[in-house]
N, C-alpha and C positions, 0 to 999 in steps of 0.2 A: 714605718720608720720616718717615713717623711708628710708632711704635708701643709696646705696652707705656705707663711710665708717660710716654713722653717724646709731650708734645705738640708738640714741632718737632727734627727731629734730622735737623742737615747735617752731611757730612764734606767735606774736600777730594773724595775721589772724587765723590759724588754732585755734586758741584758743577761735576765736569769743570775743577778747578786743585791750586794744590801745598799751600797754606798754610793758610784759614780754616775754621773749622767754627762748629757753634752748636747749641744744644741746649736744648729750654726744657721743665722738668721740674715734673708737676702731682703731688702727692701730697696726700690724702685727711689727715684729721684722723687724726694718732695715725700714719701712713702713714710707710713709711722706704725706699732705695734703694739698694744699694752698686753698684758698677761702676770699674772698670778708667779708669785716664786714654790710655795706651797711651802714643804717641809726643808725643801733646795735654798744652801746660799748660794751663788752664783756669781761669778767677774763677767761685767761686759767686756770684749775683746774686742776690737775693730781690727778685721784681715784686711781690707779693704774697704775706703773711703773713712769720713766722718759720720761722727753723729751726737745728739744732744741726749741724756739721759735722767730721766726722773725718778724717784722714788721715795718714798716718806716727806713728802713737800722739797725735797732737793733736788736739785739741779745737777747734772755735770757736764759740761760741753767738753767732748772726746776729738781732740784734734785729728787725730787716728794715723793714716797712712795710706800711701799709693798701695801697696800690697803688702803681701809678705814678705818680701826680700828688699823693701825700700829701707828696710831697719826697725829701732824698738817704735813701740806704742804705748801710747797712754790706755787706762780705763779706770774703771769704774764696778766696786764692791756695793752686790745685793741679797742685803740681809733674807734671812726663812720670813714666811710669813709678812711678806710685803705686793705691792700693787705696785708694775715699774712700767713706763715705755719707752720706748728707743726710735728716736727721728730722724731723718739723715736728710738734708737740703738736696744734695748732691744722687744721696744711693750709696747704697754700698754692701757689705758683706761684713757679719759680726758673727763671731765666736760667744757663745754659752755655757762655759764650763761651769760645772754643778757638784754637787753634792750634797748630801743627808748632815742636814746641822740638827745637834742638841742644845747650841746656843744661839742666840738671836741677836747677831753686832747692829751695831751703825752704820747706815750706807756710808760708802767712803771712795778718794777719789787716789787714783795711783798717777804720779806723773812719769811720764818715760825720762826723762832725768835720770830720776829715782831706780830705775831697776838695774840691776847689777847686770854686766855682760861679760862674760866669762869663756876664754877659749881653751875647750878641753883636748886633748889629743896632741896629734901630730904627724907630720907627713899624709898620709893617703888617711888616717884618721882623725884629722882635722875639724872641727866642729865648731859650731858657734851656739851657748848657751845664753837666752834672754829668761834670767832666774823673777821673773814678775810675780807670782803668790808663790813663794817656797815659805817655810820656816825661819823666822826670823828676819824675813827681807817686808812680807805685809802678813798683818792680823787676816788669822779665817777662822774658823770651828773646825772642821775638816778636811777642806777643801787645798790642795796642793795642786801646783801648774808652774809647766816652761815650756819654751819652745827653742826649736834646736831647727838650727841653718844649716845643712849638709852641703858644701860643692858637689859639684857637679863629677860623679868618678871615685868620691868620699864613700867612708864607712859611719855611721855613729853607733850608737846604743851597742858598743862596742869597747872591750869583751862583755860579750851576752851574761846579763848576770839576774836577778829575780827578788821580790820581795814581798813572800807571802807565808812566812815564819815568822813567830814572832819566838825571839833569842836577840843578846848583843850584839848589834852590828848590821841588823835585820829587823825591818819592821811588816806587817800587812796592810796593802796595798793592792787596791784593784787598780785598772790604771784603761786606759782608753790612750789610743793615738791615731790625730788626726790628720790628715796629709793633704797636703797641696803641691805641685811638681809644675816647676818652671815646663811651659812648653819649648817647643825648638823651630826650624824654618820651615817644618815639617805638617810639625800637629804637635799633638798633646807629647805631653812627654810621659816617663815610665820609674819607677824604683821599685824596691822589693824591702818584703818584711820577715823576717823569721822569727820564730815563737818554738818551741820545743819543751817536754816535760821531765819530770824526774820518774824515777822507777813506780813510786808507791803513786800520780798525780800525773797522768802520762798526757801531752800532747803533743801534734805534727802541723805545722802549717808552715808555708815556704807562698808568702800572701804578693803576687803585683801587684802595685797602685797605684793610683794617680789619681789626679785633681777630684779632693772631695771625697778619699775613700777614708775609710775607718777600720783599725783592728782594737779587736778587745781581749786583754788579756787579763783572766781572772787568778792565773796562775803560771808557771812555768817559766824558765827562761827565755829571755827575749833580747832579741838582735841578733845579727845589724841589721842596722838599716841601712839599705842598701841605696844608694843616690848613681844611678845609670850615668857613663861617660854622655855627656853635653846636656844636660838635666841636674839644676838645681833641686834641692831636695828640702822642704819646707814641712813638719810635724809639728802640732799642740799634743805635751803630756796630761792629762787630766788623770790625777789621784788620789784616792781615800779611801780609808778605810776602818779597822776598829781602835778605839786608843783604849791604852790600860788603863785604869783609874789610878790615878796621879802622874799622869804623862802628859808629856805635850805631841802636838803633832809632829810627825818628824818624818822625812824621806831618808830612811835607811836602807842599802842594796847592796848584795853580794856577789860575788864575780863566779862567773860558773870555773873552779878552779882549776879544770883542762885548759883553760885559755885565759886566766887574768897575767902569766909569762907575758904577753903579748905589751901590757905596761912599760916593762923595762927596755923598752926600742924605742922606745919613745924620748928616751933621753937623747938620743943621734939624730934626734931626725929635727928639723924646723917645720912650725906652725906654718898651713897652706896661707903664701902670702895674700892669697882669695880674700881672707879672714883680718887681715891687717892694714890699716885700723878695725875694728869689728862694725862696721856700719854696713852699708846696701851690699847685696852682692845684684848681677844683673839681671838676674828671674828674669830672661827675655822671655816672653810670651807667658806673662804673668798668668793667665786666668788656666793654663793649660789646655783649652781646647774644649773641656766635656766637663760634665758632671762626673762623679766619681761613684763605684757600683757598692756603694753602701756598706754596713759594715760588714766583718768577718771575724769571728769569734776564733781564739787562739787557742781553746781546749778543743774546737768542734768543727772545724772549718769556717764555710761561710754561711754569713748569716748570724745574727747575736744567741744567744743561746734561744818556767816562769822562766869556801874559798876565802876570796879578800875583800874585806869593804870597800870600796869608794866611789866615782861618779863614773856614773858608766854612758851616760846618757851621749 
């Protein structure tokens, strides 16, 4: 799963499906990397620090960020079938989200400006959504991604809901999520993942994580996520999967319908002022402490090998 400079690196194969990967790249002060995209487009993502990005003769200087909980980020779209590296003066830590493209774009550059931030929920399910490669916000082939701020004592990806039908209102999606958890004055800090199946697609996992761990979910319902009282709660979604012919890419998801009731309380309650304005929250002890124990497959346990529409995330 891992090695070299890449401190998390999925394929479809390892993951035992057709579409998503992910890849999370640590390089040292002054530290640089090139590599091949292959059949993969890919967004660079800066977790932490800057860095400068090439590919197809372009350039992209990625202003980035103190961490993940300093707020959005800029990056940087890489086409299949290109030669890229990634530099960082400083150091730092970059996200690789992937996927299996049939088309071959433009490298391209996203400014944090640019990306929509969106607070879903409310009260104890208060959430802060950074929508940076969704549908309609940046051009990909397949490739879908956000990342979602949890407080500390929060719920997200809540009601647990799935997208691996394809019907109205539901699309198929494999989907990866990658975690990072604010440490405490302690140590590393903690949250929890839940994953569960349907009758005829059955799965169990109830996953701890922390800084640097990964679930993969090829099916079944999933959430909450669960963000532990005095522990920030920091996830990348990475998404894709088959599209119809004459479709477009879309994140479609359906609420597990024992628990989508859970929306309409939401109407009484006020967004966690944590979230307001939606910019930094304090991820004290940003780095969490450790490395994180790799991924966990949500049909299978650990180790890689899912009612009512709307944003469950």
């Amino acid at each position: 799963m891992v090695g070299g400079p890449w401190r998390v690196s999925i394929t479809p194969e390892q993951a035992g499906w057709a579409y998503c990967g992910l890849r999370v790249l640590e390089l040292p002060a002054g530290g640089s990397h090139a590599f091949g995209t292959g059949a993969d487009e890919m967004v660079v993502l800066p977790l932490a620090g800057s860095c400068a990005v090439e590919c197809d003769g372009e350039r992209f200087e990625l202003a980035g960020r103190a961490g993940v909980f300093a707020g959005v980020t800029d990056f940087a779209y890489l086409p299949r079938d290109s030669a890229a590296r990634v530099s960082s003066s400083e150091g730092g830590r970059f996200a690789l989200p992937a996927a299996q493209a049939r088309r071959r774009l433009a490298p391209g550059y996203g400014p944090a400006a640019d990306v929509p931030v969106e607070l879903r929920g409310a009260g104890s399910c208060s959430r802060r959504v950074d929508n940076f490669c969704m549908p309609g916000v940046f051009p990909a082939d397949r490739l879908i991604a956000c990342e979602v701020i949890t407080p500390a004592g929060n719920w997200s990806s809540y009601p647990p809901h799935k997208h691996d039908e394809e019907h109205p209102g539901e699309s198929v999606l494999e989907e990866i999520y990658y975690f990072e958890i604010a440490g405490g004055p302690s140590g590393p800090g903690v949250g929890y993942q839940r994953v569960y199946g349907t009758p005829g697609r059955p799965a169990d996992l109830l996953a701890e994580v922390r800084m640097g761990d990964v679930v993969l979910i090829p099916h079944g319902w999933h959430g909450p996520s669960m963000a532990a009282p005095g522990y920030d709660m920091y996830y990348l979604n990475v998404m894709a999967g088959p599209i119809v012919p004459g479709a477009e890419r879309a994140w479609l998801a359906c609420d597990d319908p024992a628990h989508t009731w859970v929306r309409d309380t939401w109407r009484e309650l006020a967004v966690d002022p944590r979230l307001i304005p939606p910019g930094a929250l304090s991820g004290r002890g940003e780095d969490g402490g450790r490395e994180g124990n790799g991924a966990r497959a949500g049909a299978a346990g650990r180790s890689p090998g899912a009612g009512a529409t709307g944003s469950a995330r």
